[in-house]
N, C-alpha and C positions, 0 to 999 in steps of 0.2 A: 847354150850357156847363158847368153843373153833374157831369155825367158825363164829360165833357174834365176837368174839374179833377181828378176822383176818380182816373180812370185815369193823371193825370201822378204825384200824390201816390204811388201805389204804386210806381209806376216807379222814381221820386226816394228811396222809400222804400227800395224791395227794393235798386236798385242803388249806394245811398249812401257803403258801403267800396269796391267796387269804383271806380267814378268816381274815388274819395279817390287809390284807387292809382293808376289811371292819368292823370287831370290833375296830380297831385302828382309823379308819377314824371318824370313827361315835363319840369314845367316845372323843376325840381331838374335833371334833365339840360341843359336849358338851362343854368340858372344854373351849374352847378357847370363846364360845359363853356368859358361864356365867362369865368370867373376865371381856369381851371386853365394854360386857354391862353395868356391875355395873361400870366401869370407868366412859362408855360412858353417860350414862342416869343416873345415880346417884341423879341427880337432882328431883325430885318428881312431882316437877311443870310441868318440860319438858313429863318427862311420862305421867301424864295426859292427854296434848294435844296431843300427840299421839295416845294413845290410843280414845281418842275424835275424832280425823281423822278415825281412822279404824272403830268407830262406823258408823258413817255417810258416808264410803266408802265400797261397797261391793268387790270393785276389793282388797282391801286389805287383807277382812278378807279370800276372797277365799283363796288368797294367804299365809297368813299367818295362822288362826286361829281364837278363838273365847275368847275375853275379858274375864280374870274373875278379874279384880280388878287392881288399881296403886300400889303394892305393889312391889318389886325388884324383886322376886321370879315367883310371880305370871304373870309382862311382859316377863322374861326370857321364861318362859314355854309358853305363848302368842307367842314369836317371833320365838322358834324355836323346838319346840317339834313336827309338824305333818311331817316337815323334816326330823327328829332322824326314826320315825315310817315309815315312808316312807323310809327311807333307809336300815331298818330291812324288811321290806317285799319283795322290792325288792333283797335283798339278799339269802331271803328264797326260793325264786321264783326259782331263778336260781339255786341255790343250789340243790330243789328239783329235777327240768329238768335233771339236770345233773348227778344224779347218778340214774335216773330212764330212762326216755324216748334216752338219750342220749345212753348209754347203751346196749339198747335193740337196737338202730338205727348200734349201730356198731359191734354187734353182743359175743361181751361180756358179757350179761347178761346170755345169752345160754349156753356161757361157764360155766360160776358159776352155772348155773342151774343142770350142769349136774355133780356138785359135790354133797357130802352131804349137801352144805349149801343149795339145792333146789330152788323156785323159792320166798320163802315166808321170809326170813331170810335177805334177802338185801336191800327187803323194809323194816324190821324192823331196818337195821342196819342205813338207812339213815335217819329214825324216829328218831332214837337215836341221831344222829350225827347231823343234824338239830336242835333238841330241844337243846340240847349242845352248838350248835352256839349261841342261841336265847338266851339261859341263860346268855353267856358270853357278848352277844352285849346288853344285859339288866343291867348286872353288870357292863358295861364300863359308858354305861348313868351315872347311878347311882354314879358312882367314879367321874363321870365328875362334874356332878351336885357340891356335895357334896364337891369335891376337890376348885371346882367355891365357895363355901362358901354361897351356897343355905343351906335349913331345910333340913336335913335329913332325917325326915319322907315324906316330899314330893319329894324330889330325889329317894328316895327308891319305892314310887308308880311309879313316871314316868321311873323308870328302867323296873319295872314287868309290866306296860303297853309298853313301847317298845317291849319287851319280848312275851307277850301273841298277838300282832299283827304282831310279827314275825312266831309264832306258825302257826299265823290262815292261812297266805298267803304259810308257808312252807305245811302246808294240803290241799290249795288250788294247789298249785302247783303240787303236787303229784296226784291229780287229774283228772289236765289238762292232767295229761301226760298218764295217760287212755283213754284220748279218741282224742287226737291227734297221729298221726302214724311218724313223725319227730319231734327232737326235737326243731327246731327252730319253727314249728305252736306251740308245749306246751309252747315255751317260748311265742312266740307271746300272744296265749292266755292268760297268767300268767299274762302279762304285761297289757293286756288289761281290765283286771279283778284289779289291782292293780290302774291304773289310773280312772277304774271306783271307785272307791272305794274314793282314792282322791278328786274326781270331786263331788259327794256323799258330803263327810265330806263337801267341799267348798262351794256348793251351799245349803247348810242346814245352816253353819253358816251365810251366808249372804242375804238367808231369816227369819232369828233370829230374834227377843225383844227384847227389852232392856232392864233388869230386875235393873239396879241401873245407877248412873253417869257412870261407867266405866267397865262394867259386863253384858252381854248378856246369854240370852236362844235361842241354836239352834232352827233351825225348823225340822221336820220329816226326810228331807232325810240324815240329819246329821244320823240319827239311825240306817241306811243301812248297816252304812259304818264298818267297822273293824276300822277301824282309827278313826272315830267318836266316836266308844264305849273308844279306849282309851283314847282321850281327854278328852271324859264328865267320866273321873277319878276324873277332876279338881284338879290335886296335886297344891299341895303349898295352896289350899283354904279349898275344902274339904275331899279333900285325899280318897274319896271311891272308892274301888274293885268293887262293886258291877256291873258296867259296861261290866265288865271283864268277867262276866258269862257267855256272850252273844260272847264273841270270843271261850272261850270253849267249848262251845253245837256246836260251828257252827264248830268249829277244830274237836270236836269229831264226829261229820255226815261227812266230806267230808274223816276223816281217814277209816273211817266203809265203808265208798262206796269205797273206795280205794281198801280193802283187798277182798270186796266182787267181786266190776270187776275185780280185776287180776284173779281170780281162775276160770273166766267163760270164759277167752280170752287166745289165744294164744300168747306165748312171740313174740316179733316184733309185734302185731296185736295190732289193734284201734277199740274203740268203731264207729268212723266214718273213714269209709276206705277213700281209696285214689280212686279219681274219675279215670274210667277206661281212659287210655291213647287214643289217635286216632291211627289208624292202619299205620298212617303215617305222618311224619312233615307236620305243616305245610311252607309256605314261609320264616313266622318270625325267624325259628328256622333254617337256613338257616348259620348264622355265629354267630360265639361267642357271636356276642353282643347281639343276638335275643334270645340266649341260659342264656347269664344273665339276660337279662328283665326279659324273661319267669320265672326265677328264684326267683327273687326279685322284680314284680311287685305288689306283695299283702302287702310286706314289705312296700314299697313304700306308698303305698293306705293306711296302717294305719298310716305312719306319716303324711301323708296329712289331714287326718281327725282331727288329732288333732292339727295342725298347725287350720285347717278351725275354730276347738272349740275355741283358742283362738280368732282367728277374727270377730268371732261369738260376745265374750264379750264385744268387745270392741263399737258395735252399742250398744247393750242391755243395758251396763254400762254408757254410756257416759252421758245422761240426769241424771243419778241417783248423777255421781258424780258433776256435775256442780250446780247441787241444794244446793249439802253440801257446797259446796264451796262457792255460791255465800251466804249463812248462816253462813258462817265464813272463811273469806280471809287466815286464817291460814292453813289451808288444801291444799290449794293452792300450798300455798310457802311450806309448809313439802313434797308433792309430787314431787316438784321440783326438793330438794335435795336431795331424794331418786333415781330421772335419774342423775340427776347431768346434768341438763341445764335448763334454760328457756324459757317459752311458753305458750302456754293457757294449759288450765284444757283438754282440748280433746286430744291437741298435745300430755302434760306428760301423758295422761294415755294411749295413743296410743303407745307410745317409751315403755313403761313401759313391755306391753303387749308382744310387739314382742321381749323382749329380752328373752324371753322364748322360742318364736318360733326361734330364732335363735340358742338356745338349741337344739329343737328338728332336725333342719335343720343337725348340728352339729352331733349328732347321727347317723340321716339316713346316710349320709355322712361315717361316721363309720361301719355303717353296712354291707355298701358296701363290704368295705375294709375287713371286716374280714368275708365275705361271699367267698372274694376269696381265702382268707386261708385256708377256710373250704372244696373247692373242691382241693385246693392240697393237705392238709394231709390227705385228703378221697383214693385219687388218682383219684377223676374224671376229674381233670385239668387233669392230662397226656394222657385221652385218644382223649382229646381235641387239646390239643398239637399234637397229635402222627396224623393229617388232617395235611393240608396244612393251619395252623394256627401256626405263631411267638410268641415265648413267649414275646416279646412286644407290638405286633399287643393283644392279650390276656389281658396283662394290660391296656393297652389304650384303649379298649373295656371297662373293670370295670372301670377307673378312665372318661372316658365318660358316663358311667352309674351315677357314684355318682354325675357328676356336674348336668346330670339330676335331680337327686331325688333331689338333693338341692333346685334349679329353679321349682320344682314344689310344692315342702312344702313350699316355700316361697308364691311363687305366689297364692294357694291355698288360703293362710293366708292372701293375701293381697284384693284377690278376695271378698271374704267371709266379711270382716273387711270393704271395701271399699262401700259394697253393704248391709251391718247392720246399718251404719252410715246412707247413704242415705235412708233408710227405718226410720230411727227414726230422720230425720228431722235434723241433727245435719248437719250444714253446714262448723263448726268450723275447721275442716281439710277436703282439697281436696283428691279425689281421688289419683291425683299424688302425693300428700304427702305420702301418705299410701304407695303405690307403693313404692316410695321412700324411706321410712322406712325398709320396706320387703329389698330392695338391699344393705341396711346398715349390715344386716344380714348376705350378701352372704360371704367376706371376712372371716372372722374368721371361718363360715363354712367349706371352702378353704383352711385355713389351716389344718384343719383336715384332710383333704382330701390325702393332699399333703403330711403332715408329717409321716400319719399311711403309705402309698404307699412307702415311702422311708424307715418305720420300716418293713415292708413286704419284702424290697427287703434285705434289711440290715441281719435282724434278726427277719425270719418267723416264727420260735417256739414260741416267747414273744409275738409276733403281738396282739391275740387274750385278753387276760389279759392286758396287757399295750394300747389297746386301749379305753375301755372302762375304764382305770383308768385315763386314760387321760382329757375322757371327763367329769368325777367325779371331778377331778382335777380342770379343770378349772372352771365347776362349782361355786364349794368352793368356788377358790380364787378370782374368777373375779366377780359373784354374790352375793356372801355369807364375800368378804373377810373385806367390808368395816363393815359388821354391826357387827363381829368377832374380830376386830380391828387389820388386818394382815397390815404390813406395806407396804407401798407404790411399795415398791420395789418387794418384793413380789405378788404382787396384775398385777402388770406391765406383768409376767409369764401368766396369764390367755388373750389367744384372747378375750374374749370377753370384758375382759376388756375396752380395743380399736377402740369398734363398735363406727362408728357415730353415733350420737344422733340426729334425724330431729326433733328438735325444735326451736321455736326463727326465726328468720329474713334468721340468717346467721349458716351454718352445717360448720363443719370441717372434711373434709375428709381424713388427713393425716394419721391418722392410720387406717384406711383403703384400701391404696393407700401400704403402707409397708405391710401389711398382706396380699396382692394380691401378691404381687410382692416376699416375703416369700416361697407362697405357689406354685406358677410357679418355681421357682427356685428350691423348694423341687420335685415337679413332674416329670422336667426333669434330674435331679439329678436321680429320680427312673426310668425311663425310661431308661435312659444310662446304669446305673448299671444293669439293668434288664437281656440285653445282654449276661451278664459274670457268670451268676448266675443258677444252676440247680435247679431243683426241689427237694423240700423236703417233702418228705409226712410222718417226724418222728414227 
């Protein structure tokens, strides 16, 4: 018990700001979401036709969720509840990686192994620690809600379904980390199994019925999902658990395969090894930059695919949405406002689409950057450095790496989107439009790019945590801030805010022209500093 207690302490210890950030973040979105709304839409009328738009659009309900009723309660949990459950899984995710597979990669686990607390006590302590988390990012919902001056009984189910889809991805995670042999293929996989799970819920609700004026019945793959089960909780209408059974059979099989493959594998060891190396480089790995590809090309390859999956939507979707619209011109103009420009029905749901992929472009971008931190406080940068390789010649290598990944999640996206459309006839946006769209993306990209490279050179200890809060951050505020009701000023802080919009006649590219110009100035800012700067592998 004594050695349970020691191993939580550290856990609780090391991941204390973290946690901060993500139960804080999560249930601030709660709260801020169910103010912003009841201000915003208060009106009954307006909620209807809204909801009447997301009926009759499937790019919506992907995105959003699945109707159950015009009630205040009932849109609240419509507009932002598979976001709250999505940001508990992905917290579980990494959570899990990290005191498992991570661990074992740095050779720490070994160490505790060869105390009394053995090798079986540290997975139960991040069991512990994890469900803890889950509990408290269940309990913030719930204050949020509830604080927001939602039903309490239905705030209190959408906390414990947050909760139990945090559970199920923190068991999945733990998992992964069994049969991947690094921690960043467990996170990879984590992540891939969490957006399938998303993509699941989204395409089940928008092959849904309509079961009343403003209330739908998913379809099958909605039932796949983790996040699907806690949606069809239906809080605020019908408030049943019963969903919920279905994340704890599936928690409790991926925990039981957990404890059972650890005790057949050696610590550091993987259910799927690591493919045997070649007995000799080959050409590519020749200079740094060949040595990051090789590193971060599969990284790469899965945000491309999923840049492709939006592109993908947007042929598939375009006929579907053009029918709702020309069945009621209101749809139209609501989709408008949600880009915030005007254009045909194909243009807004095209702009619409890719402000996602500029998300993900944004990420990769990120990944980059804190894949380079990760070979310095490894110390494999220094023995990269320790060749006839500059430790600027080295960042200039990763920060040409990431303008790569960008231009290819993009182009991917644009590829894919450019060539869905032309397969379904829809003439309504060019090729070059699409294109075009894709490069409104790249800027704010960019500056991601630019600004983590300059927190790298700055303050390499923070880098990794402050980058992907960063990109949560902007998120929020530039996607999330207007339907939140964050003020203007506020909202102005998120890049993406600032992306061009290619709709209408005429684009304005000026904030996109400062976020270029930003982000080069951030870049050679870190380049110069880079110079003066040792290495840190603390």
């Amino acid at each position: 018990m004594n050695e349970l207690a020691a191993l939580l302490r550290q856990r609780i210890r090391r991941d204390r700001l973290q946690l901060i950030f993500w139960i804080g973040g999560t249930a601030l979105l709660a709260l801020f979401t169910a103010s912003a709304v009841a201000t915003t839409y208060g009106d009954a009328v307006e909620r209807n036709q809204i909801l009447a738009l997301a009926i009759q659009s499937p790019a919506i309900l992907i995105l959003r969720g699945l109707p159950q009723g015009g009630g205040l309660d009932e849109f609240i949990f419509f507009e932002i509840f598979t976001y709250l459950a999505l940001l508990a899984a992905m917290m579980s995710t990494f959570l899990a990686v990290r005191h498992t597979r991570a661990e074992e990669e740095s050779g720490r686990a070994e160490l505790i192994g060869s105390t009394p607390a053995a090798r079986v006590l540290p997975t139960v302590a991040t069991l512990v620690h994890g469900v803890g988390a889950n509990v408290l990012i269940g309990l913030g919902v719930f204050a949020g809600f509830a604080l927001g001056g939602m039903a309490v009984d239905g705030s209190l189910v959408a906390g414990v379904a947050t909760t139990a889809t945090g559970v199920v991805f923190l068991a999945v995670g733990m998992l992964a980390a069994q049969f991947m042999r690094t921690s960043r293929g467990a996170n990879g996989l984590s992540m891939a199994l969490v957006g399938i799970a998303f993509l699941l819920r989204g395409v089940g609700d928008a092959l849904g019925t309509q079961t009343g004026p403003l209330s739908m019945a998913s379809a099958w793959p909605s039932w796949l999902s983790p996040i699907g089960w806690a949606q069809h909780t239906a809080a605020y209408t019908q408030n049943t658990l019963a969903p919920l059974l279905l994340s704890a059979a599936l928690a409790a099989v991926c925990l039981v395969a957990v404890f059972v493959l650890q005790g057949v594998r050696d610590s550091g060891a993987s259910l799927i090894p690591e493919r045997r190396g070649r007995a000799s480089a080959g050409a590519t790995l020749s200079s740094s930059f060949g040595l990051a590809w090789r590193l971060q090309w599969g990284t790469i390859l899965g945000w491309s695919v999923g840049g492709a999956a939006f592109g993908l939507l947007a042929g598939t979707l375009s006929s579907v949405v053009q029918q709702a619209a020309a069945s009621d011109p209101s749809i139209q103009q609501s989709l408008q406002s949600i880009v915030g420009s005007a254009g045909t029905m194909t243009q807004t749901l095209v702009a619409a689409l890719f402000s996602f992929v500029g998300v993900l472009a944004a990420a990769c971008a990120t990944q980059a950057v804190i894949r380079m931190r990760q070979e310095e406080a490894l110390g494999t940068a220094e023995v990269v450095l320790s060749s006839p390789v500059s430790r600027v010649r080295w960042l200039v290598d990763y920060l040409v790496l990431g303008l790569a990944a960008i231009v290819i999640v993009l182009l991917s996206s644009a590829a894919v989107a450019a060539l869905s459309l032309a397969g379904s006839g829809d003439d309504a946006v060019s090729a070059g439009d699409v294109f075009a769209t894709a490069a409104a993306q790249l800027p704010a990209a960019l500056i991601y790019l630019g600004l983590l490279a300059l927190l790298f050179v700055l303050v390499p200890k923070a880098m990794i945590a402050a980058g992907w809060a960063f990109v949560a951050v902007g998120v929020v505020v530039g996607n999330f801030g207007g339907l939140i009701g964050l003020p203007e000023w506020l909202r102005d802080v998120s890049p993406f805010t600032h992306t061009p919009v290619i709709t209408g006649s005429t684009t304005d590219w000026s904030g996109g022209v400062w976020m270029a110009v930003v982000a080069v100035a951030a870049v050679a800012a870190s380049v110069v500093l880079m110079r003066r700067r040792e290495l840190s592998t603390a």
